[in-house]
C-alpha angles and dihedrals in degrees: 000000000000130000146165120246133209096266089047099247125131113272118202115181094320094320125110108245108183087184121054097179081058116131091220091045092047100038093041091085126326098050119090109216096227102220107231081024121243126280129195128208122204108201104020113152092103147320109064090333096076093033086059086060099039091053090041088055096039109045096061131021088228131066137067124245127192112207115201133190143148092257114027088173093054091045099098094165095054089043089060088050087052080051093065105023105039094141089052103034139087135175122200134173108247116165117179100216089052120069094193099072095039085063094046091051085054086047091055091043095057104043103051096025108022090207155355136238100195129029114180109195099211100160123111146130138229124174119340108202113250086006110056135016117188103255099241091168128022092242083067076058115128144176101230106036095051087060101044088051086042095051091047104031103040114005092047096056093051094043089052083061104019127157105202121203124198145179121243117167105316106320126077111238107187111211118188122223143199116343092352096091092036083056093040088051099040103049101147109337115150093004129091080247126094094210144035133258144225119190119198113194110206137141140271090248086055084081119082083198099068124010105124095176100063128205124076088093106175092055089063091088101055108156112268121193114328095174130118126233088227100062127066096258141096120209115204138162118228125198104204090201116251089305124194105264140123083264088065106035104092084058110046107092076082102057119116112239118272085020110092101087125216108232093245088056101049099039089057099052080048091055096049095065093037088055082047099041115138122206081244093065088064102142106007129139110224121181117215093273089055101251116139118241117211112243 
């Protein structure tokens, strides 16, 4: 157990931890070593979402997986999955516009689990019918609905991991929030890795690189690797191909044939390069073959 002494430094079973976020402080007693380790999905009522946590509970008998999303009771398809994997699964509230919940999901996290060795941000929007229209030319550009894309697509993602630095007097004190110091913990305990990973999901056209097609402009900033060398996790994007769900839909009469992917198919080339990942892939952009897209 950890306490404060009276010199306010970290205690661990009679031995000084400076550091209570430490891997050997954390791992040396009151942490349990999940065998097959624990992943987390952010956005996982359906789509590839649900797909991530279906293939991550059904590809191996060991290994926990946390499955977030804005309505759990609403979620029918992660509720079957509860129904077969009570003893691996969790579901957790977890709306991106709301901070709150985004702290109380890290909470849950920590407390049952103490860290996590693999977080897939699945969650993103489109087009909402009567709210929000994907931008195609600049003159579609608005206001609202480029903050509302921004603050899901791309400010959700970062505030789920976020490290936040703030000033206090003269000097800089970095406190990390939310799934950053599970991550940090985890790395690669109970997994063949020897770090953690965060898998942004994201789009082509997410790449200013290489999007040939133009528009969709708001989706042009999608978070990329915000991770740091000095820590145990890698931070890649990931474009699942056009796939076969209700965010594609609407687009799909101009999908080349053979190239509109099911969600099984997609999620398990995605997996494959997640499970494969190196530390020197930090902050690359990989599409669901494996090849690298320039930012």
């Amino acid at each position: 157990m950890m306490k404060l002494n009276s010199f306010g430094q970290w205690v661990l079973m009679g031995r000084r931890c400076l550091n209570p976020f430490s891997r050997a402080c954390m791992f040396s007693s009151a942490v349990k070593q999940w065998e097959g380790g624990v992943s987390m999905v952010q956005g996982a009522s359906r789509g590839i979402g649900l797909e991530f946590v279906r293939q991550l509970l059904e590809k191996s008998d060991k290994g926990r997986v946390v499955a977030t999303c804005r309505n759990p009771k609403g979620a029918t398809g992660l509720l079957e999955l509860k129904n077969r994997f009570a003893d691996r699964l969790d579901i957790h509230q977890l709306d991106l516009t709301i901070d709150r919940t985004i702290e109380e999901a890290a909470k849950s996290v920590k407390d049952k689990y103490g860290y996590l060795n693999l977080l897939v941000n699945a969650s993103g929007i489109l087009s909402i019918p009567n709210v929000l229209q994907p931008e195609t030319t600049l003159n579609k550009l608005q206001r609202e609905s480029l903050l509302l894309t921004y603050e899901v697509n791309a400010i959700g993602p970062i505030l789920v991991v976020k490290q936040l630095i703030v000033e206090n007097f003269s000097a800089h004190y970095l406190h990390e929030k939310h799934m950053w110091p599970l991550l940090k913990v985890g790395g690669g305990t109970g997994t063949d890795r020897d770090h953690a990973i965060v898998a942004n999901i994201s789009a082509r056209v997410g790449s200013i690189g290489d999007n040939g097609l133009g528009g969709w402009h708001s989706d042009e900033d999608r978070v990329g690797g915000i991770c740091t060398q000095k820590d145990p996790i890698v931070c890649i994007l990931l474009h699942p191909g056009t796939v076969d769900t209700d965010l594609s839909r609407p687009f799909q009469s101009n999908v080349p044939e053979g190239k509109l992917f099911t969600k099984e198919f997609s999620v398990q080339k995605l997996l494959s390069i997640i499970m494969n990942a190196k530390k020197s892939d930090n902050g690359k952009f990989f599409a669901w073959d494996g090849q690298e897209i320039p930012w």
